[in-house]
Structure formats: C-alpha cells, structure tokens
C-alpha positions in Angstrom: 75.8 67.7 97.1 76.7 65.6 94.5 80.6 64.3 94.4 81.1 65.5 90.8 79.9 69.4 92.6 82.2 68.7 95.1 85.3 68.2 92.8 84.6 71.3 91.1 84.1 73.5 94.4 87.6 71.8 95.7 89.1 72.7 91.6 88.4 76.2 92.1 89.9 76.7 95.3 93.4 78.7 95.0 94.7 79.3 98.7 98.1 81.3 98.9 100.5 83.0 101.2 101.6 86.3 100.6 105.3 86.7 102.0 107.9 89.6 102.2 110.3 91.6 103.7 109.0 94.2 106.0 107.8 97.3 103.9 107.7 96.1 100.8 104.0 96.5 100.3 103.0 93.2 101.0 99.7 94.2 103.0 99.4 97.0 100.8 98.6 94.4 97.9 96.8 92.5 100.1 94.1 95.1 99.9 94.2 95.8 96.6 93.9 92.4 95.6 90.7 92.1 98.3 89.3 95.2 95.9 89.1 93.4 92.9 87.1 90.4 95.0 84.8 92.9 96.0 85.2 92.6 99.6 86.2 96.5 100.5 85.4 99.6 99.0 88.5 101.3 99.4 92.1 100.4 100.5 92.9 100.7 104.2 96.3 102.5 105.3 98.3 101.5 108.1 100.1 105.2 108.2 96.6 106.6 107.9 95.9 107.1 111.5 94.4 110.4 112.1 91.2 109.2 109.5 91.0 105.9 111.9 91.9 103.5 108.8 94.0 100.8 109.4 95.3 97.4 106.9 92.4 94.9 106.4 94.3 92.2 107.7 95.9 93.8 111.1 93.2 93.3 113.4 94.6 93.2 116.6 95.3 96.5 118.4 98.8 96.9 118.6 99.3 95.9 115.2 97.0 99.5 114.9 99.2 101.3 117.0 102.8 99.9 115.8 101.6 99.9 111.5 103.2 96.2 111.4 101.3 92.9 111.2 102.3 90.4 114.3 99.7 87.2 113.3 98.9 86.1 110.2 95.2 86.7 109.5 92.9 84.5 106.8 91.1 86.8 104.4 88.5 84.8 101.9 86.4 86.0 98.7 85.5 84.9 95.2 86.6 86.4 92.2 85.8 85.2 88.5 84.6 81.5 89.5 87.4 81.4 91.9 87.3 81.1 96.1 90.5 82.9 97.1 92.2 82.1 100.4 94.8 84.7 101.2 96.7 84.3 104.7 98.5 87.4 104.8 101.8 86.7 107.0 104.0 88.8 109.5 106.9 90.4 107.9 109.1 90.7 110.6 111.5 87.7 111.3 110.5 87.8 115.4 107.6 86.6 113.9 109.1 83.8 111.6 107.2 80.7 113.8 103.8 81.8 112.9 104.8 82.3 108.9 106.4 79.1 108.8 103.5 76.9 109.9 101.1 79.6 108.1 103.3 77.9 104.6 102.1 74.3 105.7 98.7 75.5 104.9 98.9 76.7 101.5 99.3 75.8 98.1 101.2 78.6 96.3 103.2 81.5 97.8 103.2 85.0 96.7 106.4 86.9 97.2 106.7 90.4 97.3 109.8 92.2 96.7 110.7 95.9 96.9 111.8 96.8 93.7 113.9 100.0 95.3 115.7 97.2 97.5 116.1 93.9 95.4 115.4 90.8 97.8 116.5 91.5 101.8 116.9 88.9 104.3 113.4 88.1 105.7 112.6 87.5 101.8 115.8 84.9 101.8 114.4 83.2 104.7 110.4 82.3 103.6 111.9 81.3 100.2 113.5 78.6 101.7 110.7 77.6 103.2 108.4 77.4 100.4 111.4 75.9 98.2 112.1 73.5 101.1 108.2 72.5 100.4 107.8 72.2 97.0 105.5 75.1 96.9 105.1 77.2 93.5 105.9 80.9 94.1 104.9 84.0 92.3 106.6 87.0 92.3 105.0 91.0 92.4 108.2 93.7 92.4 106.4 96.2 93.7 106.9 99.8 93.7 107.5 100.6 90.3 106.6 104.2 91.0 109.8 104.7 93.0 112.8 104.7 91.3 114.3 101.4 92.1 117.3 98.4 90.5 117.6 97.9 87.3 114.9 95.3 86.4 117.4 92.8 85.0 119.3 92.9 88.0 116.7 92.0 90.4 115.7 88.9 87.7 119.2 88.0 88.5 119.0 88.5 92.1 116.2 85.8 91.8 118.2 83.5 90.3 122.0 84.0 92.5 120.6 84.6 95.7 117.4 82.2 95.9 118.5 80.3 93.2 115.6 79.9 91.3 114.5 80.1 87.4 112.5 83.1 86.9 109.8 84.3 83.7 109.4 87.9 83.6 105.7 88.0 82.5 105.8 91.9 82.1 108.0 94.1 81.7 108.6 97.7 83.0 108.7 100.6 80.7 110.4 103.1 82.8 110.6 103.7 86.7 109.6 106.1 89.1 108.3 109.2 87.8 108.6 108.4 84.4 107.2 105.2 84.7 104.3 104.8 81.9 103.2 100.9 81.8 104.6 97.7 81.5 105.0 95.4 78.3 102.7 92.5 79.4 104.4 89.2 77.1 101.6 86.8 78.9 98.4 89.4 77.3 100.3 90.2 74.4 99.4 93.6 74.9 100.8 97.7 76.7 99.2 98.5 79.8 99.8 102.0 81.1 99.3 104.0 83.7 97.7 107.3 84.0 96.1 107.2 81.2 91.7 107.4 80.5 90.6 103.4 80.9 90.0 103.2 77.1 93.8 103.9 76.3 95.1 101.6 78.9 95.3 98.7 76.9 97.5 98.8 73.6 97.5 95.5 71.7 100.4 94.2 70.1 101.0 92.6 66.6 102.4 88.9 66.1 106.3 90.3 66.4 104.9 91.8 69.4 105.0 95.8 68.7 102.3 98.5 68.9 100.7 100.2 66.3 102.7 102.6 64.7 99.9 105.3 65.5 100.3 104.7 69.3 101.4 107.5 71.1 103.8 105.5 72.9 105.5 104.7 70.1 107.9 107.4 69.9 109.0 107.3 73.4 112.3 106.5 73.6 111.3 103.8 77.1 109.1 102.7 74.8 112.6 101.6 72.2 114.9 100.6 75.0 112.0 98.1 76.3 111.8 96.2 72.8 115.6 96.0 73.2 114.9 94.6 76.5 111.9 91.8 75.6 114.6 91.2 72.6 117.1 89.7 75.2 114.9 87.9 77.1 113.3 85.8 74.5 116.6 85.0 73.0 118.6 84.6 76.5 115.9 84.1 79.6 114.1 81.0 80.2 111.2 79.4 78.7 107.9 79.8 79.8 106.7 76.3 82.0 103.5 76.6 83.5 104.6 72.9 84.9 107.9 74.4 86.1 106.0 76.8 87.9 103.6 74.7 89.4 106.8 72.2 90.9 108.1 75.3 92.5 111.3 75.0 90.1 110.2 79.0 88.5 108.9 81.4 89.5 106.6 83.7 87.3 107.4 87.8 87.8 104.9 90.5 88.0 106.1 94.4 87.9 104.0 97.0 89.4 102.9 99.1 92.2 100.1 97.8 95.1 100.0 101.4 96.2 99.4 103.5 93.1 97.2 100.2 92.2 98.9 99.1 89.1 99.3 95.5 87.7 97.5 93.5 90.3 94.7 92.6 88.8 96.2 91.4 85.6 98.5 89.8 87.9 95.5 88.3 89.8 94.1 87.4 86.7 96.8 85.1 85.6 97.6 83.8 89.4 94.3 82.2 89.3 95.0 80.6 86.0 98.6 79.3 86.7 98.2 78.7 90.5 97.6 75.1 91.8 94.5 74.2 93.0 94.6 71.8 96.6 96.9 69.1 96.0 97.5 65.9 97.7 99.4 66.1 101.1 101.7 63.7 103.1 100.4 61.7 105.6 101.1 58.1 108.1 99.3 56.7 105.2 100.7 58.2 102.4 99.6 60.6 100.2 95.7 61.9 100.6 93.8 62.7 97.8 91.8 66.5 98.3 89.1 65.1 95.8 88.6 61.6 96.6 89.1 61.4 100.1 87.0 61.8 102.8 86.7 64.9 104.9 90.3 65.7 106.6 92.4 68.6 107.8 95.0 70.1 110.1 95.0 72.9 112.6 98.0 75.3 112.1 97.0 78.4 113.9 95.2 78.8 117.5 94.5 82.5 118.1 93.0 83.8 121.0 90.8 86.9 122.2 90.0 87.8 118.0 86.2 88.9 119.7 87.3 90.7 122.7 84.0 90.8 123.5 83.5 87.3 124.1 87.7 86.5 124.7 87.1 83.2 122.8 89.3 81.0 120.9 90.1 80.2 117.5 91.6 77.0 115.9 92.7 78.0 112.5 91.7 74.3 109.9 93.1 73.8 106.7 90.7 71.5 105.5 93.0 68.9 103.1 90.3 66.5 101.9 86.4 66.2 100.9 83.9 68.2 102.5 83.2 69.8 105.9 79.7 70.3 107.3 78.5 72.1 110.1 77.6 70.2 112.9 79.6 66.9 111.8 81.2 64.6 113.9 85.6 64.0 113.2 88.2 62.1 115.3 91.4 63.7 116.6 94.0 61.7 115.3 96.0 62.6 118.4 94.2 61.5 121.1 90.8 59.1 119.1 88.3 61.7 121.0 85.0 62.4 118.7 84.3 65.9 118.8 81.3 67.9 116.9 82.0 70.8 114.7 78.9 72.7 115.5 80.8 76.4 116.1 82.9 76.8 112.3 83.6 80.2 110.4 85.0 81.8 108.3 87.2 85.3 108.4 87.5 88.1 106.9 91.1 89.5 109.1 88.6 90.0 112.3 85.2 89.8 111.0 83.4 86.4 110.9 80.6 84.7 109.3 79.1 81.3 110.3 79.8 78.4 107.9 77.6 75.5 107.4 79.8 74.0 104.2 83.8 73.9 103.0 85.8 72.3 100.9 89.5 71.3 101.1 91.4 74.2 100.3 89.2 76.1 102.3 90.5 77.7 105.9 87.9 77.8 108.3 87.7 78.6 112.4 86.7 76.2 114.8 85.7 77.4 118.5 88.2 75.7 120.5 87.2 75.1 123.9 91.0 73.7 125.1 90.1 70.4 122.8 92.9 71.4 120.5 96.7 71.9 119.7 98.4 73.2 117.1 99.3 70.2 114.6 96.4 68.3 115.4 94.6 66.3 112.3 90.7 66.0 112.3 89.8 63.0 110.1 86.0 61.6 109.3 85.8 58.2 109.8 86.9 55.4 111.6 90.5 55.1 109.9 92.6 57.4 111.6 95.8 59.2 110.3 98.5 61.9 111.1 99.2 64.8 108.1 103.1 65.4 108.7 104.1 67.7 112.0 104.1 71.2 111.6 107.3 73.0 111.8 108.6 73.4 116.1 111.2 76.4 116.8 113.4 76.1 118.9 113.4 79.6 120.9 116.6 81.8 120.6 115.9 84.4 123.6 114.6 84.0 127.2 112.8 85.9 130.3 111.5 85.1 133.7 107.7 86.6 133.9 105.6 87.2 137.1 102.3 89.2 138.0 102.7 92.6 139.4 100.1 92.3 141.4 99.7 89.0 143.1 95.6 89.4 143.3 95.6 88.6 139.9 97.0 85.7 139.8 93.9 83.8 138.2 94.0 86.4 135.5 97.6 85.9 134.7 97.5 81.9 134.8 94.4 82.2 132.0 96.6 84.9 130.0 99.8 82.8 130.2 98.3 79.3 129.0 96.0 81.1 126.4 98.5 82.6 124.7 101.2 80.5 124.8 99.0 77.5 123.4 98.9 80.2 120.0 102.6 78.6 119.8 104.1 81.8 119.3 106.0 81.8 122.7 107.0 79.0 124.7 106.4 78.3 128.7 108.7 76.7 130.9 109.2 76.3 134.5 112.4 75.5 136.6 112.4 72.5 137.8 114.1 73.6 141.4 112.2 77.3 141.6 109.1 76.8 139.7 109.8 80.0 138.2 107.9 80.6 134.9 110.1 81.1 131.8 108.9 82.7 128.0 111.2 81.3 124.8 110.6 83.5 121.8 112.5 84.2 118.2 112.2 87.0 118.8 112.3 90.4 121.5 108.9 91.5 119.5 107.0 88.5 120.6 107.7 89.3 124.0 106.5 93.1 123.7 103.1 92.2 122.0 102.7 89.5 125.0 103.5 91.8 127.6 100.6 94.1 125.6 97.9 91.4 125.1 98.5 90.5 128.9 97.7 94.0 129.7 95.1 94.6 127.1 93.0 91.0 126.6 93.9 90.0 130.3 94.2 93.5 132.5 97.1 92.3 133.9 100.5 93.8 134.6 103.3 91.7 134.2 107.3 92.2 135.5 109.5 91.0 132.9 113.1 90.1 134.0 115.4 89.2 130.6 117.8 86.3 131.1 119.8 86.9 127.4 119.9 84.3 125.1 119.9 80.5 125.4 120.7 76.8 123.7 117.3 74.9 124.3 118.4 71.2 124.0 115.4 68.7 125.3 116.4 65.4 127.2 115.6 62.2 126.3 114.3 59.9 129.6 115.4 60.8 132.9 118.0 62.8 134.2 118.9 64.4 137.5 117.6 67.6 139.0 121.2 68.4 140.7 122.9 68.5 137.0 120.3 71.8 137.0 122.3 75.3 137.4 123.1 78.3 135.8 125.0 77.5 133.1 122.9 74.5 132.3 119.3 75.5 133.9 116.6 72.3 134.1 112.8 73.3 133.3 109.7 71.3 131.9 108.0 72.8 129.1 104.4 73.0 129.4 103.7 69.6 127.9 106.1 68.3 131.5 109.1 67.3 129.5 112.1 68.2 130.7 115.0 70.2 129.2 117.7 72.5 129.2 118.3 76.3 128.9 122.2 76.6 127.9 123.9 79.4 128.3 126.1 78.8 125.5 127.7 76.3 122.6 130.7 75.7 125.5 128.3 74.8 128.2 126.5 72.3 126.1 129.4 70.9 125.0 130.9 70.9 128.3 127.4 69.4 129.8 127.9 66.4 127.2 131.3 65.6 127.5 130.5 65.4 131.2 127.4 63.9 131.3 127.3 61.5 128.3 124.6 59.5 129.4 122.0 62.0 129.3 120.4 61.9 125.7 119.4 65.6 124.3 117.8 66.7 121.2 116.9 69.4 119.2 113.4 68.9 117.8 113.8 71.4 114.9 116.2 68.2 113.9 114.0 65.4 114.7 
C-alpha cells in the first residue's frame, strides 16, 4: 500500500460515540443509522420480544432479557466513501466506567436527547466528559413525534445547563402529531414527513422560503416556523464548522430515530463536519495518525462475546499508521513482542477476520491474558505511553463466595475474567482473604452475578457490605491499623488499600495515622 493510500483510508475514517440518557432512543438511532450503511435490513426492537428481535448492538443475553445495553459494543460499515466506527455506549450511570474509557477512543460524540424531557442527568454527566476532552459533539433531539419542550427551550437548556454554544441546523415544524418536517437551514431546503418520496423535499429560494404553490405554504406551522428561523439568524450563533470541530458548539439535529426521520440527512452532514483521527497525547508528545508508525491503545477487554469458544477480546483503538495481520508490536507496559495473528472486526456480536486497519479503526485482538486495559501497542523499537485511561474509584461494595465449593475452579476463572473487563473491581482482606467486588453501581453487580451463572455455571452468594471511601496507600503500612471502620485489602494488582466506612473514619484514620500516605487515583 502506498503511504499517499494510507492517508486517505485514515482521512475517511469518522469514529464516534453515541451517548444519552436512558430511553432516549439512543440505540434506536443506532440502528437506523446502521440502515443507511447497509448493514441490516430492518431495525431491531428491544421491546419486540415475542418476534425474537432484539437492538443490534445488545448482544449479550441479559441485555435481551432486561431491554437496556450494559457494555458498549463497536459496530463498523461504510457509507458514501466513509468507514464509520459507531461504539454505542450504556445509558445507565451504574455503567458510567465502561462509557468513560469508551470516550478515550473516539473522535466525535453524538448526543442524544429526548426531546419530551430536555437534557437529564446521565446526559449532564458524558458531556462533561467529552467537554473535559476536547471532543466535538453533535446533537439529535429525538422524538419529534411525541409532543415534547418547546424547541427553543431545549437550545437554551444546551447552552445553561452544559454550557455550550449550540447551531440549530433544522428546525421543527410542529410536534407530535402534527409534526409535518423540519426546516433544514444547512440543505437549504423542507423535508417532511409522511409524505410520497418525490414531495419530501421542498427547496427553498435565496430569502429562504418555499414556493408559493407548495402545499405547505398555507399552514399556519409552516408561518410560525419562518418567525422562528427569523430569530435565530438575527439572535443565535454563527455557524463555525471550526467551533464545532474544537468541541466549543455543538451542531443540533431535530427528528425521530423511531419513526426514522432526519438521520440520514443528519448522517449526511456528520460525515462532512465530523473530525477525522486526530493526533493524540502521548510520553512523547503528540502522535501524528498519518505520519506515524503503527500505534494504538486497548480500552475495552470483554470476555465470553463467542460463548461457544468463552474467549477474550481486547478492544484496540488503533491511533497511528497501519495495522496488519500477523505483525509483530511492543507493549509499552512491559517491552514483550507479541504477534497480532488473531484481529477482527465487529459488528455488536458478529465478527469478521481482519488482515488490514487503519488508525481510526477499532479492531479485536484475541487476548490470551497478555493484556490490560490501558495498555499501548507501538511498532518499533521506540517505545511510548498514550495518556492513562480514566480509573473509578468504586462507590458500593459486597463480599462474594461460591455456593458450592466444588466449583471453585470455575468461580476463580469467572472472577479474574471478568473483573479484568475493568467494570468491577477485586479485592481481598488482608486478615481474612475474603474476596471483595467495588462497582458504580448495584447493576454491575446483578449482570456479574448473571454472567457467573450463565458464561461460568456457577452460583454465587452475594453478602452487601453498603457503601465505602476507597483511599489506596502509598508504601507500607500495618496490618493491625485494618478493621471495620477502616478495612485493609489488596486489589488484584497486590496493592494495598482501604475500604472506609465513611468521610469521618478517613478523616479520623488520617489525623491518627498521619504517616500513612493515601491517594485517590481518580486524582492522580
């Protein structure tokens, strides 16, 4: 391959996030958008049970049963001279740790909002992250079918409550049942809905109104819309496409993923406006996707995706230059060669063998134990670290054993798979040996307690110990300061630290013990 090829294969690459609050249609799009790339026929449904159809991108069997996606899954397909790299996230916030480092890996974010319930908190949260990065976000309110908030309220919920510009590149003309299109300022142009495909498009003249002889024309949504674009232009803010691309504002797309509406013109312009791989921080600066040799970092290990074969999965984004099957990288963390000779590359669960990538690109690489979750794979002899991913510190605790001792062996395996996934975290006390879960959340603890039972066949007693302050130590420290206020474990990496039950007994632990140095690594 030439390198001029390889510049234009990494140029066409646009790899997003699609974030959200629970419900607000964010898988829903998802599919929609995967219809226009050709990739399914027809749009699953997570409420569609009794016909057996389930979301695209919720693979794994309780995400079936419960209608809710619990990992982020990697979706891929090409659309108009464009490779597309969708990682569709969890919505709900026990889930936060796996959608934060999902962000690392992407280059734009798309946020959907529920037009019926402006932004809610889960939104709040992502946004932050993405902001916190730098990363450009779009913006879909969706559900313009229902009756929802008063479109220049949620442009103004944008702008108080995440505090960021916004460009409304439509506009709605009328909600809910008497919804009928949107006025689409970045076309030029009416799109409605429920209409014959030949009417769906109404052009509009250079003081941007329809034909006098259009239909829509003497609808009184029609009138109040013009008065509507009229404000905008003289009072919103001006179009940027290099605002957008700093993350600074945010472009805003009305329509509805369900009643399929506005995402593909909105996928249309994404591709245009939407970054393509850009540099990324590392111990020796900034790396250069097009110039740069082959790179990349592993953000997501996922086990048991083919039950069949209860194998392993290292998610890669790949950062810089090329990847080829079968080649030879360096983990930065350890300098151990390893061959890439087992890569591919997803569609939710389904996967295909890939002999070639570019950065941008996500691909799977069988992981054997080799890996951990921030690790960089570099080729060459000049070895460097991409910044660490994001480490959680978890809020809530329990104490896990193996109903049945016989299966102990099966409950080790289960235990070190799945907590290497990152999701959860292991501990052990240091007096008892006792094994102990940290999660965000209470949900990450019922899908492990399922997995356990449905990857592993083993039955597990769970015994909840509440919430905790996890503070780690710094050097040595005592085994007898360990107790139940202030419990001692090692995490699974052997460094020690301590569960607290409180903000009064780590302050009380610190004003008594003040040589012992602790530290929170969300701060570090």
């Amino acid at each position: 391959m030439k390198t001029e090829s390889i510049k234009d294969k990494i140029l066409s690459r646009r790899t997003f996030a699609i974030i959200s609050h629970p419900d607000a249609g964010k898988t829903t799009l998802t599919e929609q958008l995967l219809l226009f790339g050709g990739v399914i026929r027809d749009a699953g449904t997570v409420k569609g049970k009794k016909s057996g159809k389930f979301a695209t991108s919720d693979w794994m069997e309780i995400e079936k049963q419960r209608g809710i996606s619990v990992t982020s899954s990697v979706m891929q397909f090409n659309y108009k001279n464009r490779n597309i790299n969708i990682l569709d996230t969890p919505g709900h916030q026990d889930f936060s740790e796996d959608t934060y480092r999902t962000l690392t890996a992407v280059d734009s974010a798309v946020m959907v909002i529920d037009s019926t319930k402006g932004i809610e908190d889960q939104t709040i949260k992502l946004f932050q992250v993405c902001k916190k990065r730098g990363i450009p976000i779009f913006t879909f309110m969706n559900k313009l079918d229902r009756v929802g908030k008063d479109p220049l309220e949620l442009l103004a919920e944008l702008e108080e409550v995440l505090g960021i510009e916004s460009y409304p590149m439509n506009w709605p003309i009328g909600m809910g049942k008497e919804f009928v299109g949107v006025y689409d300022r970045f076309y030029n142009r009416i799109e409605q809905v429920r209409v014959d495909e030949k009417d769906r498009y109404i052009p509009l003249d250079d003081n941007g109104k329809a034909d006098e002889n259009a239909p829509i024309v003497e609808s009184s949504l029609y009138a109040q819309c013009l008065e509507e674009i009229e404000l905008l232009s003289e009072a919103g803010n001006e179009f940027s496409k290099e605002k957008i691309q700093r993350g600074e504002l945010t472009p805003v797309f009305f329509g509805s993923g369900l009643a399929n509406f506005g995402v593909q013109t909105f996928l249309d312009t994404y591709i245009e406006l939407a970054p393509s791989p850009q540099p990324r921080h590392s111990s020796e600066g900034d790396i250069d996707p097009t110039e740069a040799p082959f790179s990349g970092f592993i953000f997501k290990i996922q086990a048991n995706m083919n039950p069949a074969h209860r194998d392993r999965i290292a998610f890669l984004r790949i950062c810089s230059g090329r990847f080829e099957r079968g080649m030879n990288v360096s983990i930065a963390r350890t300098g151990k060669q390893v061959k890439l000779s087992q890569s591919t590359q997803f569609m939710a669960d389904d996967r295909n063998t890939v002999d070639e990538a570019v950065a941008g690109d996500i691909i799977g690489l069988y992981d054997p134990g080799t890996y951990q979750i921030g690790d960089t794979l570099v080729d060459g002899k000049d070895l460097f670290q991409y910044d660490r991913l994001p480490q959680f510190t978890p809020e809530l605790y329990i104490k896990v054993t193996a109903k049945n001792v016989l299966k102990q062996k099966q409950f080790q395996k289960g235990l070190s798979q799945l907590v290497q996934e990152g999701a959860i975290q292991l501990f052990r006390s240091v007096q008892l040996e006792e094994y102990i879960l940290g999660a965000v959340g209470q949900l990450q603890f019922e899908v492990f307690e399922h997995r356990m039972k449905g990857e592993y066949n083993v039955d597990i007693i769970i015994q909840p110990i509440g919430s905790k302050i996890a503070r780690w130590v710094d050097g040595e420290v005592s085994e007898n300061l360990s107790n139940s206020r202030s419990l001692l474990v090692r995490d699974r990496y052997e460094k020690k630290a301590f569960l607290f039950e409180n903000e009064f007994a780590l302050r009380w632990f610190q004003e008594k013990n003040p040589e012992v140095k602790l530290f929170n690594p969300m701060e570090v």
